[in-house]
N, C-alpha and C positions, 0 to 999 in steps of 0.2 A: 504494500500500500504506500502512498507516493503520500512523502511528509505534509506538506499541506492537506492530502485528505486525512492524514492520521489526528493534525490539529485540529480541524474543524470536528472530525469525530469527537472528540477530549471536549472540545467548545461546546458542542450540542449535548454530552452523556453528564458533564457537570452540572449545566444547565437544567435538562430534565431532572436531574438528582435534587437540587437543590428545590424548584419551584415545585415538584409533584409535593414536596416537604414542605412548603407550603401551604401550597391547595390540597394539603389533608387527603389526599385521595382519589382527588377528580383532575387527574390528567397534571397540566399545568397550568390550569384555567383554577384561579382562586375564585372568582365570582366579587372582586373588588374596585371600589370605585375609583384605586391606584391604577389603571390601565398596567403598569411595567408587569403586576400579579396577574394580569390575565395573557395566558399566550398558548400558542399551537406550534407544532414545530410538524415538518414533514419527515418521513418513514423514510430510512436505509440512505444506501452511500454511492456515487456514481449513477444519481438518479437518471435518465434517458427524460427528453422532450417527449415523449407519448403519456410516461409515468407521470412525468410533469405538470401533466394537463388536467389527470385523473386527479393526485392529490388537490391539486388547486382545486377545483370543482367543488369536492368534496369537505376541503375547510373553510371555501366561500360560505358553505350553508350553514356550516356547523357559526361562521361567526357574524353571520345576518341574522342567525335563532340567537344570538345570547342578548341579554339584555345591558349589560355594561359595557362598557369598549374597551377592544385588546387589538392584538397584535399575529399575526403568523410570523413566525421566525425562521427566515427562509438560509441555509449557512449553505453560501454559494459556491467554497469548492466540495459540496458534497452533490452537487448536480454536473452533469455529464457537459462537454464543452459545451455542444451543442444545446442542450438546454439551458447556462447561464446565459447563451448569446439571442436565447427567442423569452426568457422570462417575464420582460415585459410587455411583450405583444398576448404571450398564454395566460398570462396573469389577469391580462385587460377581457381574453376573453374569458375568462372564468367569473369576470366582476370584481378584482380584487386591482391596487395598484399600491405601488411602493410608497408609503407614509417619509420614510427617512432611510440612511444606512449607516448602522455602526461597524464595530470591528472588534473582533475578538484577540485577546493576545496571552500569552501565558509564559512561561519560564520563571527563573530562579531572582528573585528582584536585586537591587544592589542598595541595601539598608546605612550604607556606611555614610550619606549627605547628610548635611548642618539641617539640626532642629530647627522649628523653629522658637524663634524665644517671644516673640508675643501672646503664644496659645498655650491654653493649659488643656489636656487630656481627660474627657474621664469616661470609663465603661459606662455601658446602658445595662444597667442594672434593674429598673422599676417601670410601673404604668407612666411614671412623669417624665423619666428618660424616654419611653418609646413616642409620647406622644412629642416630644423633641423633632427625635429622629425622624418623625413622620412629616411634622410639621417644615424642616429644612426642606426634604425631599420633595412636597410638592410645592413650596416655593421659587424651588430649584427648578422648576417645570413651569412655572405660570398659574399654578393650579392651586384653589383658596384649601386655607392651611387646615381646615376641616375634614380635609378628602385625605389628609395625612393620617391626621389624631387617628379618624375611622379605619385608616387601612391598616395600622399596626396597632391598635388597642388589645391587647390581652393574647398578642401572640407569646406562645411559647418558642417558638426557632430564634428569635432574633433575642429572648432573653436566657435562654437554657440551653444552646447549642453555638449561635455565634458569637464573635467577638467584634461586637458593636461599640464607636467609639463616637464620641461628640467635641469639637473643638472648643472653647471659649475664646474669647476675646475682652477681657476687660467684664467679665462674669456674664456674657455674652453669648450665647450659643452662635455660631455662624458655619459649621463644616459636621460632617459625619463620615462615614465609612464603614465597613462590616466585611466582617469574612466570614466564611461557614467552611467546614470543614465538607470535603466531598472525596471519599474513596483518598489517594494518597497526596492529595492535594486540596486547596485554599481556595475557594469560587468567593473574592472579592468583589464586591457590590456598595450598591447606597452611597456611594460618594456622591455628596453634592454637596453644596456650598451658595451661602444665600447671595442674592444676585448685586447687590449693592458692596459686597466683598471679597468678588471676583477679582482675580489678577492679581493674588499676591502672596502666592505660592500654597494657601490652604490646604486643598485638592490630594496635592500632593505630598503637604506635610501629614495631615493627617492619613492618609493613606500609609505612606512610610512607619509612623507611629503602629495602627491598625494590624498589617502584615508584620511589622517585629512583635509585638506581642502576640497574636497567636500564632506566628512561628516557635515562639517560646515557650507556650504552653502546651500547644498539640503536637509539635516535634515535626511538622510538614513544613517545607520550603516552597515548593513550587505551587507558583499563585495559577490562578485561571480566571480570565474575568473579559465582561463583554463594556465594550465603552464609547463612546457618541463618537462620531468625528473632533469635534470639538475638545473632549479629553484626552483623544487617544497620545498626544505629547506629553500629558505629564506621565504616562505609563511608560514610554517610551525611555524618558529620563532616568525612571528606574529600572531599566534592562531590561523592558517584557519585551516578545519582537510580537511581532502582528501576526495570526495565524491565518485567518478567513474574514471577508468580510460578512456584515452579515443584512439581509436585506427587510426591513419591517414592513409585510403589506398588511392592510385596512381594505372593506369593499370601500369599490370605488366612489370615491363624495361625500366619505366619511370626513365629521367635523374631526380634527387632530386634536386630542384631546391636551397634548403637550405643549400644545399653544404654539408649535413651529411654523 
């Protein structure tokens, strides 16, 4: 199997690991008014353009029946040449079209850069920390801070399995990040950072913070994690290399709930 589909494979199995662990049971569609909690991903590896067309079809329907807005999560070198290169013409006919695209990166990070010295650290530990972390994340998105508090109220994964971090600023919350333990490796998430505090290294300091502690606690090194166009340089800065991209379709004329 040719390295880039071995990543994307790693990109997509971490992925299903972590969010089915989420969504309690139901796929990887949590049924939250977080859109990032709801998502579909398509079956096997070296998918062909006819298979293409079939899955598409098929998760058109599944996510015109749901009542909240999510995501298909399409990881483009696990489709066959020829079907990354017709995606968006089979996509259009199945009723679905590409919302955005991120990218996936993974490897061993490089922990050794300057802290930062304005922020203080602290785990999410409680119902007032999640509603924090909730609260950053959809502000981080455009999306009122209420759809946060609701999408992580009273979870267990983000208080009893991951290593959830929140930045301060002058007793300030302004940065988060999380990693979850998956198989021999770290599926980093939840980085965001509030938008008025953008550009001045956050992102990235607490993420650094994030991944050295629960490399120090769970004994894993290598990280896995999916992240916007827009972040993928500070991952980079920490030595992840880019595996796959990855393609977010919506039916088509779907309001973006991300406010992009």
């Amino acid at each position: 199997m040719e390295v880039t589909v071995v990543g994307a494979v790693e990109a997509r199995d971490r992925f299903a690991d972590v969010w089915g662990r989420l969504a309690a049971g139901q796929g990887q569609w949590a049924g939250s008014p977080f859109v990032w909690w709801n998502a579909a991903t398509l079956t096997g590896s070296d998918i062909t353009a006819e298979d293409l067309s079939e899955q598409l079809v098929r998760e058109a329907e599944f996510l015109r029946g749901r009542d909240e807005g999510g995501y298909l999560w399409v990881f483009a070198d696990l489709l066959s040449p020829r079907a990354r290169q017709e995606l968006d013409d089979r996509a259009a006919d199945a009723g679905l079209e590409i919302a955005f695209t991120g990218q996936a990166l993974d490897g061993e990070p490089d922990l050794t850069g300057p802290a930062s010295s304005d922020l203080e650290f602290r785990r999410v530990t409680d119902e007032d920390d999640l509603a924090t972390l909730g609260e950053i994340n959809a502000l981080a998105y455009d999306l009122p801070p209420t759809v946060g508090h609701e999408a992580f109220a009273g979870s267990r994964l983000w208080l009893d399995e991951a290593y959830a971090y929140v930045g301060y600023r002058d007793g300030r919350a302004v940065t988060c990040a999380a990693a979850v333990p998956s198989a021999d490796a770290l599926v980093v998430t939840l980085v965001a950072t509030l938008p008025e505090q953008s550009r001045r290294g956050y992102g990235q300091a607490v993420t650094r913070h994030t991944i050295t502690e629960a490399t120090r606690e769970s004994g894993r090194r290598r990280v896995v994690l999916h992240s916007t166009v827009e972040g993928q340089p500070v991952f980079e800065r920490l030595g992840l290399r880019p595996t796959t991209a990855i393609h977010y379709l919506q039916p088509t004329g779907t309001y973006d709930d991300l406010g992009d």
